[in-house]
C-alpha positions, -999 to +999 in steps of 0.1 A: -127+207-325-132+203-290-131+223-265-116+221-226-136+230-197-118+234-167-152+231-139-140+235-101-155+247-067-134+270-051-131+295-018-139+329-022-100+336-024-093+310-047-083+280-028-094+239-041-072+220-018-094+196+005-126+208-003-147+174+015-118+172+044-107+138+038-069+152+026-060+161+067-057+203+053-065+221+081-091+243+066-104+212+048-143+204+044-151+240+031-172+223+005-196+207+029-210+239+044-235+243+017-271+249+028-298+226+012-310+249-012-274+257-025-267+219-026-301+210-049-296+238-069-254+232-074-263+191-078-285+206-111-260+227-123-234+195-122-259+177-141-271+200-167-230+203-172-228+168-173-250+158-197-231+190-222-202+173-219-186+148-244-159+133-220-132+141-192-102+144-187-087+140-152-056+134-135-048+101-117-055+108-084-095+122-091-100+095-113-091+070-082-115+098-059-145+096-084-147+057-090-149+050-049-179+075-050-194+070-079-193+035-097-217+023-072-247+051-075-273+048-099-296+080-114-292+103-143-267+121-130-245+093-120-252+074-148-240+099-170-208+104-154-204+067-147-208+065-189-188+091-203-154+084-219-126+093-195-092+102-202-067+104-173-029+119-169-007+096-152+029+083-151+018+056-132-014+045-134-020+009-160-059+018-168-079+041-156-102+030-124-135+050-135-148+032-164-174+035-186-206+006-187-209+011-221-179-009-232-154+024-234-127+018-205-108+054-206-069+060-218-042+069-202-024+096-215+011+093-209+046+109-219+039+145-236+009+158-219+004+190-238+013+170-273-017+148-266-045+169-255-040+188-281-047+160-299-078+150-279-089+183-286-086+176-321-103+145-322-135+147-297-161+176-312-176+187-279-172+203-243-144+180-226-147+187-187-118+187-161-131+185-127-111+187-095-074+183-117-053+212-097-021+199-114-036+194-148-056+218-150-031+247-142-004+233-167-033+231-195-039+265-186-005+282-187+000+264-218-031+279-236-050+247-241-082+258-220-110+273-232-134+282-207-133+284-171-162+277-148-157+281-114-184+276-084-173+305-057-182+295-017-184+322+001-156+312+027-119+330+028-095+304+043-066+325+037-043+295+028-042+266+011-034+253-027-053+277-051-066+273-087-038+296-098-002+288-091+025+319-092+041+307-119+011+313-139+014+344-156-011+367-173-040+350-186-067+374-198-099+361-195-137+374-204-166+371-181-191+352-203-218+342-174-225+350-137-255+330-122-265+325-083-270+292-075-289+285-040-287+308-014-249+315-014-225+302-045-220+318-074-211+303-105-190+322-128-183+311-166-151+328-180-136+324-218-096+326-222-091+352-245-065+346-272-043+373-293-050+372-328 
């Protein structure tokens, strides 16, 4: 059984929206304001993460994002990203645009979203990562198919913006598993969704 990993870098009050700038938010671009040390030491922790992982799921508009930046680099990192199976929620999309060199080019999941990663869950034993899926990630939370939630904090309060958490959310309760500096300034913090019963 597999198990889903929502990862995302977010403000210290929550927000995801824009994080490099290049969406026109007016608060965008929060993400670049690491220092050196925080960027070599949050580049590990993406790694170390990466190379857990067993695939990702994503929605369309981050698969589109990753493949302009990353198709092209080379290095364990990016080769590890560049050859994991991908699985991306779209409507639209006819394949998805960052595929895997080792033969495997993604799905697209389609039509009942919850119905089939359920079923991906099911299917792939392993950590199956969501990075930087705000939609996606929200409506597999407030339908109970995430189990952990990683989240690397920035110390910046933009007080506005498009946060991890919508309103319609609800309670989720949650259990701190991890808390770990990384750098000089972010903090990651690892929670589990804890379930009744």
């Amino acid at each position: 059984m597999g198990r889903i990993i929502v990862s995302e870098n977010v403000t210290l009050d929550g927000v995801v929206q824009d994080p490099t700038g290049e969406e026109g938010f007016k608060h965008g671009g929060w993400f670049l304001k690491m220092t050196d040390a925080d960027r070599a030491q949050w580049a590990a922790v993406e790694l170390e993460e990466a190379l857990s992982a067993e695939a990702l799921l994503l929605g369309r508009r981050t698969d589109e994002w990753f493949a302009e930046r990353w198709l092209g680099r080379g290095g364990q990192w990016a080769d590890r990203l560049n050859g994991m199976p991908k699985y991306v929620v779209s409507a639209t999309a006819g394949e998805p645009r960052w595929s895997n060199a080792a033969g495997f080019k993604g799905a697209i999941i389609k039509g009942d979203v919850l119905s089939e990663v359920a079923a991906l869950k099911r299917r792939i034993a392993g950590d199956i990562v969501v990075y930087a899926s705000n939609p996606l990630a929200r409506t597999l939370m407030e339908h109970d198919l995430v189990d952990e939630l990683r989240l690397v904090v920035f110390p910046v309060v933009l007080g506005t913006g498009q946060r991890l958490f919508g309103e319609n959310a609800g309670m989720m309760p949650v259990r701190l598993v991890s808390a770990r500096v990384i750098g000089e300034s972010l903090t990651l913090l690892t929670y589990e969704f804890t379930r009744a019963g």
